[in-house]
N, C-alpha and C positions, 0 to 999 in steps of 0.2 A: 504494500500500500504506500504508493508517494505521501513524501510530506506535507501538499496541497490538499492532499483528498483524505488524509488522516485528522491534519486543522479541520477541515470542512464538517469532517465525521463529529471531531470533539464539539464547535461551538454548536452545531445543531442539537448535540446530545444534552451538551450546559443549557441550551435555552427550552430542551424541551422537558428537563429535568426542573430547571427553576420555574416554569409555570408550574408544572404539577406539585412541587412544594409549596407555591404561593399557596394553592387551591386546597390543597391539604390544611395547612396550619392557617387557613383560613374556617375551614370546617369544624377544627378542635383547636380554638384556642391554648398554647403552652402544651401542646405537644407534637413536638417534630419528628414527621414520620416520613421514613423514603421510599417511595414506589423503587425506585432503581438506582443503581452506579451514578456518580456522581460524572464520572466518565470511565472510559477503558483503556489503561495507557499502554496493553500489548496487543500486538495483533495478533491473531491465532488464526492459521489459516486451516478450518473445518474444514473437512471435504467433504462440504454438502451433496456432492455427486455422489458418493458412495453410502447414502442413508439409508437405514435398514428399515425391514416392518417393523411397523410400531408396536410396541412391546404390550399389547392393552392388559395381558396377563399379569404383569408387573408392577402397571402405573398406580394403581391405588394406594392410596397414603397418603403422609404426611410426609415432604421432598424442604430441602433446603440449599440455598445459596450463597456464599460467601465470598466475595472480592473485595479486598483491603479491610475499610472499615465498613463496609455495605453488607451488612445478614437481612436476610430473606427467608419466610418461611410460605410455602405451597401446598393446601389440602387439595390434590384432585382426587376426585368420587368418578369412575364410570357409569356413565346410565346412559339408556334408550329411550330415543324418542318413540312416544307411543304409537303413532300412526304409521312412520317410516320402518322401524325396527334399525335405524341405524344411531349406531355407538356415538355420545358425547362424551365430552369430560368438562367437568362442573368445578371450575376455579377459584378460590378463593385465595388471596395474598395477605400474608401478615407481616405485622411488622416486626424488623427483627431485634429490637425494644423492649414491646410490649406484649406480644401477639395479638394486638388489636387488628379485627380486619379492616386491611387499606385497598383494597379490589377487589372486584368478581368477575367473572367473565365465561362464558362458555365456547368451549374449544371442538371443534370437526374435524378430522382428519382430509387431509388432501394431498395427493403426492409424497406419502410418506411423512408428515410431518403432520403436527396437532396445530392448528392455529385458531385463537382466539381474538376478540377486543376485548379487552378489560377496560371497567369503568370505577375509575379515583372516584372518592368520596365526594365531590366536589364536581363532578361530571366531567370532568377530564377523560380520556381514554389514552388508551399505548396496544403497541401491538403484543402478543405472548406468542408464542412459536415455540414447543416442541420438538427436536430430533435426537433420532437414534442412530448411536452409530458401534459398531464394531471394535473391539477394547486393540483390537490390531489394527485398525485403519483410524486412533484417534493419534495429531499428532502431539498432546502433551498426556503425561501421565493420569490416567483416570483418577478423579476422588473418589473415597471408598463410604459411603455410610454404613449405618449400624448394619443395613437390610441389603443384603445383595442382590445386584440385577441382573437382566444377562447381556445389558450392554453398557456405552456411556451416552449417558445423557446429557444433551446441551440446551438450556434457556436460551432463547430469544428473543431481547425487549429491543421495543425504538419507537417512535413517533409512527403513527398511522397515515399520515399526510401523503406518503409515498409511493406509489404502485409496485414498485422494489424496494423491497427493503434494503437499501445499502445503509443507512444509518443505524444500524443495528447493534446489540453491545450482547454478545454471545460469550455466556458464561457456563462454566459444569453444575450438575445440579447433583444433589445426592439424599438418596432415601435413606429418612431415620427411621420412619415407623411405618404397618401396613393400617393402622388405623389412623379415623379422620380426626380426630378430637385434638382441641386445641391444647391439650394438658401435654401432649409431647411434644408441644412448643415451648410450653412454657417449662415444663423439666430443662429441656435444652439451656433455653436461655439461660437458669440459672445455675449451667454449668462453669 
């Protein structure tokens, strides 16, 4: 990634990241909550080409995120829409604080990958994206949570404004628990 189009990547990310914190800490007074990374200062070249089927066997739980000082917690729930018989997954973001929920969104699979909008307290939205990729086709070493998967799994957040996501801030994500409750959030946090 040239150094033009990495600038470009971060101030989009800073500016779409400080609206959603106005909008946040405009919702809950005195307490500062972050939907995402502040920015991502490595590039990690995913080879989205090689993404595997989506693991729906796996996905349920309680998933976490961590880059720098940015923790994130993730409950996706699988369910079926009633009348299609096809698989969602049911999003909900916490903050990695408090385990207050700071998003929700629901996610469809397409092209190998789970994509969502989530919607900030405040009506903001950001993109969520899903993929799976093969623990030998990932190129940095996987994170491990408590709960094994059978692949690595990558977060994808960024501004929704774009038909391509090229502003995107792709991070590993990792399962601590196979249930939804917010209590193995908050165990965590106050490890």
């Amino acid at each position: 990634m040239g150094g033009f189009m990495f600038r470009k990547f971060l101030l989009a990310t800073l500016m779409a990241v400080s609206s959603l914190s106005v909008t946040v800490q405009a919702a809950a007074p005195g307490i500062e909550e972050h939907v995402m990374p502040a920015s991502d200062d490595r590039w990690v070249p995913w080879p989205f080409h090689l993404a595997q089927p989506f693991p729906w066997q796996d996905i349920q739980g309680m998933w976490k995120v961590e880059q720098g000082d940015f923790t994130s917690y993730f409950s996706l729930k699988v369910v079926r829409e009633k009348s299609t018989g096809v698989r969602q997954l049911q999003v909900k973001q916490y903050d990695g604080d408090n385990c207050r929920i700071i998003a929700t969104g629901v996610a469809l699979e397409r092209n190998q990958k789970v994509l969502a909008q989530m919607t900030v307290k405040g009506g903001d939205t950001y993109r969520f994206q899903l993929t799976a990729f093969s623990e030998k086709d990932s190129p940095i070493p996987p994170v491990k949570g408590t709960i094994a998967t059978s692949g690595v799994m990558v977060l994808s957040m960024g501004p929704l404004n774009d038909q391509v996501p090229v502003d995107m801030i792709h991070l590993q994500i990792m399962k601590i628990s196979d249930h939804l409750t917010q209590k193995f959030c908050i165990e965590d946090v106050k490890k």
